[in-house]
N, C-alpha and C positions, 0 to 999 in steps of 0.2 A: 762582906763581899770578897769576892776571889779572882782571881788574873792566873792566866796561864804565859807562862813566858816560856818560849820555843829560843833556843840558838843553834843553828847550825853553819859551820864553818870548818876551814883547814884545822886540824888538832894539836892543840901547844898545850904545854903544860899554865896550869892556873886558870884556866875558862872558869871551872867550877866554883875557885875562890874569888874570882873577879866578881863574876854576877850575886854569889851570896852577899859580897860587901855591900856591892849597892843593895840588895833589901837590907840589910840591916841598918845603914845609914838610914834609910826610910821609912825602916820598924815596918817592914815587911815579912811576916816570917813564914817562912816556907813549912808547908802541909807533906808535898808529896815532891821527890824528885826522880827521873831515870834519865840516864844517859848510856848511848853507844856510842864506837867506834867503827866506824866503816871503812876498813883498809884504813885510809889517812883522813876521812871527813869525820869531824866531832858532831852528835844531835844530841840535842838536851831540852826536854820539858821537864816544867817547873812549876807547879801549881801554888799559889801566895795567898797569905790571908792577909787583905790590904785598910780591913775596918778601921784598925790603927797607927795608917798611915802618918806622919810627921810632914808629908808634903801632899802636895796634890797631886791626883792620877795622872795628870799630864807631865807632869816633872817627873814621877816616878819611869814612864815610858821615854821619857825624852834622853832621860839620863841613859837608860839602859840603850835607845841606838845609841846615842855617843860612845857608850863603849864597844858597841859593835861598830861603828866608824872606824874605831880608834884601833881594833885588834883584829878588821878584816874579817868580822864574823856578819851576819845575818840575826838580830833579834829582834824578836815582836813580842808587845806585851799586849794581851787581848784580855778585854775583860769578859768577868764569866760569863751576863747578860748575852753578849755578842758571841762569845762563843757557843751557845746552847742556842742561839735563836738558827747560827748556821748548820750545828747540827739536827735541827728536830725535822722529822719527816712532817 
């Protein structure tokens, strides 16, 4: 299974290492990533394979708003189910 995790916020240095620690913590490893800069906003999608998770999917997203709490960003971790059922015509 796979989670798409979005961050978007003000742009500091570390966003990108911040959120890799947590999947790794979690033995989540990342498939695909992109991120831009827009003037001063940071966006990043991050596509995760989470089969061999170390926690559960709720701890895994709980963790990562904390750290958007924590750094004034915006994250959501969507799982893929949910994401494809919003996309399908």
């Amino acid at each position: 299974m796979k989670t798409v995790v979005s961050v978007i916020g003000k742009d500091a240095v570390g966003i990108i290492a911040k959120v890799s620690n947590i999947c790794s913590e979690c033995n989540a490893n990342i498939l695909d990533i992109t991120q831009s800069v827009l003037q001063d906003m940071f966006v990043m999608v991050m596509l995760t394979e989470i089969k061999e998770l170390n926690c559960t999917f709720a701890e895994f997203s709980d963790k990562m708003k904390a750290l958007g709490k924590e750094n004034n960003l915006d994250i959501r971790v969507m799982h893929e189910d949910i994401f494809n059922s919003m996309h399908r015509i």
